[in-house]
C-alpha positions in Angstrom: 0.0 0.0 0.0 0.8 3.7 -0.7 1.6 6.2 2.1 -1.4 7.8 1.0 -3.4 5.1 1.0 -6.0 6.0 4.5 -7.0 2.7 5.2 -3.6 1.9 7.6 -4.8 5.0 9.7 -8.5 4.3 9.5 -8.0 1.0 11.0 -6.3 2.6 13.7 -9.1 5.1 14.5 -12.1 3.0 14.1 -11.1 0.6 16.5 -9.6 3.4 19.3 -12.7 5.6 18.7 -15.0 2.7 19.0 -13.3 1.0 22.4 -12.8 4.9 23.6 -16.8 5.6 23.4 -17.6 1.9 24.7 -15.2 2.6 28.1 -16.8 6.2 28.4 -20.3 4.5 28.2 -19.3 1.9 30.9 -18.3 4.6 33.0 -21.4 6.7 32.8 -23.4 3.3 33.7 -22.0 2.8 36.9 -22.6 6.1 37.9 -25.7 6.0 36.9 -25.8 7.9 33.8 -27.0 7.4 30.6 -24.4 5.6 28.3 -24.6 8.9 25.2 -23.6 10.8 28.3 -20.1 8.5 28.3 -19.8 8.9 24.2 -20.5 12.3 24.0 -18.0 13.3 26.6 -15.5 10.8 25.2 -16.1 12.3 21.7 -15.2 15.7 23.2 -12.5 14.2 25.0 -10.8 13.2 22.2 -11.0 16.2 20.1 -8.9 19.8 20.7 -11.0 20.5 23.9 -8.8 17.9 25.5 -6.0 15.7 23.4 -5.6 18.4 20.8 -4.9 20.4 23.5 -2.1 18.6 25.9 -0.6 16.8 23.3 -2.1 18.0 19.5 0.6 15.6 17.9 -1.7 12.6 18.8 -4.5 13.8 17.8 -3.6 14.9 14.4 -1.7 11.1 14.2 -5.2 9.6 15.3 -7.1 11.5 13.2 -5.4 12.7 10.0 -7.0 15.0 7.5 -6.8 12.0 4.8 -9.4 9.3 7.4 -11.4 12.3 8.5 -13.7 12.3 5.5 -14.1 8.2 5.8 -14.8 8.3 9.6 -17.4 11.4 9.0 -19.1 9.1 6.3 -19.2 6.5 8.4 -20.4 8.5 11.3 -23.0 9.3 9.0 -24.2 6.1 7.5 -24.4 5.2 11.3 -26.8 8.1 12.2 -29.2 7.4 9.1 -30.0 4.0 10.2 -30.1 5.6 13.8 -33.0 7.9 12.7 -34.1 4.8 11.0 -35.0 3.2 14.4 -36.3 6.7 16.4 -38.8 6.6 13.9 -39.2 2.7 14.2 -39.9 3.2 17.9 -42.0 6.6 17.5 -45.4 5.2 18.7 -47.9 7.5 18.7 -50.8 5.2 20.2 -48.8 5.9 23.6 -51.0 9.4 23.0 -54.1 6.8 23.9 -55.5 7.9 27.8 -52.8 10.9 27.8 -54.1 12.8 24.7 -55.3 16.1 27.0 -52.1 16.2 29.0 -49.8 15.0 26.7 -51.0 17.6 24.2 -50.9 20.1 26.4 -47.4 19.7 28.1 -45.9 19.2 24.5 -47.3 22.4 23.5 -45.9 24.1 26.2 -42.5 21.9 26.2 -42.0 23.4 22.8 -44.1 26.8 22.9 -41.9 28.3 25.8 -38.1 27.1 24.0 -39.5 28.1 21.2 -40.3 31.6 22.2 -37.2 31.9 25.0 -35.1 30.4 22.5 -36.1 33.2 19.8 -35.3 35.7 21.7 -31.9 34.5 22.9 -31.5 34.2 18.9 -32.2 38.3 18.3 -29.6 38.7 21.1 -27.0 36.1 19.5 -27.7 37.6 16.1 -24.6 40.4 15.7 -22.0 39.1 17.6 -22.4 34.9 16.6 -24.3 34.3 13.2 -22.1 33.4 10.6 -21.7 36.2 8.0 -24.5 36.0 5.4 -27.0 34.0 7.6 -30.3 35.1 7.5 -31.9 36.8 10.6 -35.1 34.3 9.8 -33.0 30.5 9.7 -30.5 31.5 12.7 -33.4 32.8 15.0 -35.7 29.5 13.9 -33.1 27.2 14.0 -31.9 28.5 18.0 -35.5 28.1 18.9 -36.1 24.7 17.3 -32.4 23.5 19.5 -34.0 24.8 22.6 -37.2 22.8 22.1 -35.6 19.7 21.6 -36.2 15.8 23.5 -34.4 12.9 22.8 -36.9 10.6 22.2 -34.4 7.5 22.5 -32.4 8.5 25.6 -35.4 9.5 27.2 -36.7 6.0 26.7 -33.7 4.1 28.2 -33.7 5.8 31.6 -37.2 5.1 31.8 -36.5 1.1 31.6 -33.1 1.6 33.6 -35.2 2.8 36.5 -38.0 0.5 35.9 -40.5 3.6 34.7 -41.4 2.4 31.2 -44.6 1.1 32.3 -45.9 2.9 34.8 -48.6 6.1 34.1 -45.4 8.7 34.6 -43.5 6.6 31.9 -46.3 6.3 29.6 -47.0 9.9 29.5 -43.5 10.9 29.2 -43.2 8.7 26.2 -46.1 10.2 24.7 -45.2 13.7 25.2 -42.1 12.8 24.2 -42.9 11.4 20.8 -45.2 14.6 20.2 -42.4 16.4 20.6 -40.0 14.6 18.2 -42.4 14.9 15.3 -42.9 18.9 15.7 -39.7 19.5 16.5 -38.4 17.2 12.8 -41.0 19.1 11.0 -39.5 22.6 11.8 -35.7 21.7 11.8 -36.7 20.6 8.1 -38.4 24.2 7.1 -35.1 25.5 8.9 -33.1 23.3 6.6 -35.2 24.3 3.5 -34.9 28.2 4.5 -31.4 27.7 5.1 -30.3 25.8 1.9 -32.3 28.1 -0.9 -31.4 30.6 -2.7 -34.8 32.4 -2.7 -37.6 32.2 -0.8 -39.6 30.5 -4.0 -36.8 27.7 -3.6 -37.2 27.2 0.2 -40.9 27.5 -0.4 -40.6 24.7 -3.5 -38.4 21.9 -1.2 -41.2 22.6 2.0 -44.0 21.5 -0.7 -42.2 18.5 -1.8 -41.2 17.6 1.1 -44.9 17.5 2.2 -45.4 15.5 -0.6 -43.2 13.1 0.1 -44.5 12.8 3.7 -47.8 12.0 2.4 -46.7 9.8 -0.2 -44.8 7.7 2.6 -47.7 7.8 4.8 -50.6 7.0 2.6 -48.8 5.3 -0.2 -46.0 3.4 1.3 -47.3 2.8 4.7 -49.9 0.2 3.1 -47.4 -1.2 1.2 -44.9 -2.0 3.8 -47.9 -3.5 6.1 -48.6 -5.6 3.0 -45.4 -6.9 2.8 -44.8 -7.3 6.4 -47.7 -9.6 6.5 -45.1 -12.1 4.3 -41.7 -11.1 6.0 -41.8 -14.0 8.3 -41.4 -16.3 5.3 -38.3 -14.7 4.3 -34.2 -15.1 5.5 -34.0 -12.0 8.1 -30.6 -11.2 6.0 -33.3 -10.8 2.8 -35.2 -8.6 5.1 -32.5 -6.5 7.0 -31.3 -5.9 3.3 -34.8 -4.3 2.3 -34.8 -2.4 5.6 -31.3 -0.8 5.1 -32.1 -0.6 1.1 -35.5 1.7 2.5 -33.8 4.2 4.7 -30.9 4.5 2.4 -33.6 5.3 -0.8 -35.7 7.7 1.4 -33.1 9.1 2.7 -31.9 10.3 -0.4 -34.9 11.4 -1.5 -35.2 13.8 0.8 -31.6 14.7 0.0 -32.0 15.7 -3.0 -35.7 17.3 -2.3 -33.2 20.2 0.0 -33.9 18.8 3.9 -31.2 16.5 4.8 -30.9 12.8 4.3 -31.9 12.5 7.7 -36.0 13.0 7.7 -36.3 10.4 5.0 -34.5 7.9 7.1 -36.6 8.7 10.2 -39.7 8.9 8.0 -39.0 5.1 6.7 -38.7 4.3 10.4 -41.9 5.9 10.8 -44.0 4.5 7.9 -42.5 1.0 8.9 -44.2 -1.8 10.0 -43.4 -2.4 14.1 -45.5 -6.2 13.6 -43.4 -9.3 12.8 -40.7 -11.0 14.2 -38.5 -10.3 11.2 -39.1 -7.1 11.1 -38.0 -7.2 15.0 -35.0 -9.0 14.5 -33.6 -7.2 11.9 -34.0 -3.8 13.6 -32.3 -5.5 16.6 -29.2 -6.5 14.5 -29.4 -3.5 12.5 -29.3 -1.7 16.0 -26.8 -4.0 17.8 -24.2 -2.9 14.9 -24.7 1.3 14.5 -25.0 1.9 17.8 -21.4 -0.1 19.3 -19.6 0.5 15.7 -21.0 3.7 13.8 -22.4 6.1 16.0 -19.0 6.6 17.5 -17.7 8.1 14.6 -20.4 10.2 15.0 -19.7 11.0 18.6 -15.9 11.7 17.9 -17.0 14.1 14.7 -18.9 16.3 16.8 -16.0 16.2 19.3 -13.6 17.1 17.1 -15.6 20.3 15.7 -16.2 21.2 19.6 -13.3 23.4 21.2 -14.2 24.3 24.7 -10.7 26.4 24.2 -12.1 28.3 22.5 -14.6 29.5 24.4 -11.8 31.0 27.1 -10.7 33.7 24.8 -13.1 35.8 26.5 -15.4 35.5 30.0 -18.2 36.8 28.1 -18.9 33.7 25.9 -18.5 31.7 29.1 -21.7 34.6 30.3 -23.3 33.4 26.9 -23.0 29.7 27.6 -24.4 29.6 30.6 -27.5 31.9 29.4 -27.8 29.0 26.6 -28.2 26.9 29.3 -30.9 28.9 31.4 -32.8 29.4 28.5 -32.2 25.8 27.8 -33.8 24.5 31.3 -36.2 27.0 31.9 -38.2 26.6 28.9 -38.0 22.8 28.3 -38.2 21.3 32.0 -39.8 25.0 33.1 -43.0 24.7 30.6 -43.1 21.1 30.6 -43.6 21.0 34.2 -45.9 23.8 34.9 -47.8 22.3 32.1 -48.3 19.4 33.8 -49.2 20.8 37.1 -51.7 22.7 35.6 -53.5 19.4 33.9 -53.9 18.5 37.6 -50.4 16.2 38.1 -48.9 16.0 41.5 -45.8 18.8 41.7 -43.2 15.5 42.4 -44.6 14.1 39.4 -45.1 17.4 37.2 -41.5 18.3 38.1 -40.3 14.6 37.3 -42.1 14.8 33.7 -40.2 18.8 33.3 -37.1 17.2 34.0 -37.1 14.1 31.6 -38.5 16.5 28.6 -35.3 18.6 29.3 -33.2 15.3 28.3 -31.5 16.4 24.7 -28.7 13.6 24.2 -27.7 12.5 20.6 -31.1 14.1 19.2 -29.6 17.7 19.9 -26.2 16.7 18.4 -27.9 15.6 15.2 -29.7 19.2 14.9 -26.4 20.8 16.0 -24.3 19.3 13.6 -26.6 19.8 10.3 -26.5 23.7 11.8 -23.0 23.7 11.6 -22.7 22.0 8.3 -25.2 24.0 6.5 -23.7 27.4 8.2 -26.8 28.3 9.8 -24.1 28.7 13.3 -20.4 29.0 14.0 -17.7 27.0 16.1 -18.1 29.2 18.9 -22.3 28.8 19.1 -21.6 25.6 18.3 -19.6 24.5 21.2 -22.0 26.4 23.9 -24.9 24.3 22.3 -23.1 20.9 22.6 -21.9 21.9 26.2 -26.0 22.6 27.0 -26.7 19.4 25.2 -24.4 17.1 27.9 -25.1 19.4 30.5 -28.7 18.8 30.4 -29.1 15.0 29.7 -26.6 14.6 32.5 -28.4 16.5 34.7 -31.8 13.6 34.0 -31.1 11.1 36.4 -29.7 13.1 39.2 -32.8 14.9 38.9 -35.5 11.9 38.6 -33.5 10.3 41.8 -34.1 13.5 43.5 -37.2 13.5 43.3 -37.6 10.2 44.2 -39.6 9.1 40.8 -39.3 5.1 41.1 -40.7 5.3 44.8 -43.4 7.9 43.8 -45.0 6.3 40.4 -47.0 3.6 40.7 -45.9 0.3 39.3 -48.0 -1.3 36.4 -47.4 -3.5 33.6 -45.5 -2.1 30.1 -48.7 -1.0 28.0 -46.4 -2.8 25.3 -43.3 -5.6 25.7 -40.0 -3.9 25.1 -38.2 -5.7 22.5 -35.1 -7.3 23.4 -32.4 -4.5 22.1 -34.7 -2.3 21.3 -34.4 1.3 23.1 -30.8 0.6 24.0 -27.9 2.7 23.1 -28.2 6.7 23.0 
């Protein structure tokens, strides 16, 4: 081989990156803390905030410029079938004997972000949008970062801790996966602002990507449920193949409509079938591979483009990152909460609900990073938001064991069985 051949130094960085992330996550489990808490940190770790800082030598032999594009693809491919499974586990029939409450504390779980987080964007504007950003994508794209829940992390502290059955855990999931689906549906009219050239452009990709959503829903929907009716018959390699062949075509759809590769994959997911044990045991592999092996990369490509550094130049961005973070809590776990109190929950239990809707994990990453990739936000922004994003899923179960949660909620059956591997990871 070539000295410029990248695959020597790939198989070096796949391998470090991938046992790196697994050791963080091991960590974070015995303290209690979700594993993504563990990658994310170790992704950070492992960029300038820390290695590229005492000893940049390393890093740069670890990651060289010629395996960064390989690992980001990778990364990538990873995070598609990711969304793939969100949108597999999205079930909105949780909404069943919650629709009132759940309703009304997603409203207000994305209402108040929303409207804190556009004003922190008018304040933000001059000194940290990128030059030529619109006033319009950088204000909606803050707010839509504020309102954010992740969906999947969310879910796996509620089984850690026993929760996913009970009422508290139903209606969390439920509010939960309002939340996901509103808060997709704007980052992609950010995206489609953000990537035109005119308004008639943003305007043409928001009306084909409706179109596309329908045609998924009422078009493809049947079809899969047709087909899934005969997937048992089949090899689960011949069905993992259509799976992966699904997200991959959708996702590229969607692509090329102007609103990221991701929404098709997570539409897929959502348009896909949950019945069958093929279908189940091909998500599970699918699942048991991206998120050991490729979501790393992921984790270490937003670490790398995060330099906390950076953010020392001057006390004020430090003043700035920690209004982020205000905002952050006050309008997710803030509005979530009093929601909830004001449907007629107990405060232990309103509170309890505030706090797991504040949970952002690898969901705000993925916003964060298609930001930064389609300029909408600089490195410096950047960095504050990823700092909020750790800050606040870390600060989850602290908070849920605080306020005593497990002891509170009643315990009840799972309104569904958890499929084995399903839910786990980020």
């Amino acid at each position: 081989m070539s000295g410029a051949d990248p695959l020597p130094a790939l198989l070096i960085a796949v391998p470090v990156v991938i046992v790196a992330c697994q050791a963080g996550a091991a960590v974070c489990r015995r303290l209690g803390q979700p594993p993504v808490v563990g990658e994310i940190a170790t992704g950070i770790l492992l960029g300038p905030s820390l290695l590229g800082w005492l000893w940049p030598q390393a890093q740069h032999a670890l990651f060289p410029a010629t395996v960064l594009p390989y690992t980001s693809v990778l990364g990538q491919i990873g995070l598609l079938a990711f969304m793939f499974l969100v949108g597999l586990e999205l079930d909105l029939k949780s909404l069943r004997g919650h629709t009132r409450v759940a309703v009304a504390v997603s409203q207000a779980g994305m209402v108040l972000p929303l409207g804190l987080g556009a004003v922190l964007a008018l304040a933000l504007y001059g000194d940290f949008a990128p030059d030529g950003v619109g006033r319009t994508p950088f204000v909606l794209f803050i707010a839509v970062a504020m309102s954010i829940t992740a969906f999947p992390v969310l879910a796996r502290i509620l089984i850690d801790r026993g929760l996913y059955g009970t009422p508290l855990g139903a209606l969390a999931m439920a509010c939960a996966a309002v939340d996901d689906v509103v808060a997709w549906c704007l980052l992609a009219l950010v995206v489609a602002l953000a990537s035109a050239g005119s308004p008639m452009e943003a305007a043409t990709a928001a009306v084909l990507a409706a179109a596309f959503a329908a045609a998924m829903l009422y078009g493809v929907r049947p079809l899969l449920a047709r087909w899934a009716e005969r997937a048992d018959r089949w090899r689960d390699a011949v069905v993992l193949v259509a799976l992966f062949s699904g997200l991959s075509l959708s996702a590229l759809v969607t692509d090329l409509i102007g609103v990221h590769a991701l929404f098709g994959a997570f539409l897929f997911g959502v348009v896909t079938p949950r019945t069958g044990r093929r279908i189940e045991v091909s998500a599970a592999r699918l699942r048991a591979f991206t998120v050991p092996v490729l979501l790393p990369l992921f984790f270490v490509h937003t670490g790398l483009r995060t330099d906390i550094g950076g953010l020392t130049a001057s006390p004020e961005l430090w003043l700035w990152a920690l209004a982020i973070l205000a905002v952050a809590v006050l309008g997710k776990w803030g509005g979530a909460a009093g929601a909830a109190r004001i449907c007629g929950r107990p405060w232990r239990e309103a509170l309890s609900i505030g706090a797991l809707m504040n949970c952002r994990g690898l969901t705000e990453l993925v916003v964060l990073n298609v930001g930064l990739e389609l300029g909408v936000i600089g490195p410096q922004l950047f960095t504050m938001l990823v700092l909020m994003a750790l800050v606040t899923t870390a600060v989850t179960s602290p908070a849920l064991t605080g306020l005593r949660t497990k002891a509170a909620a009643p315990q009840g059956p799972p309104q569904r069985p958890v499929p084995e591997g399903a839910l786990s990871g980020p």
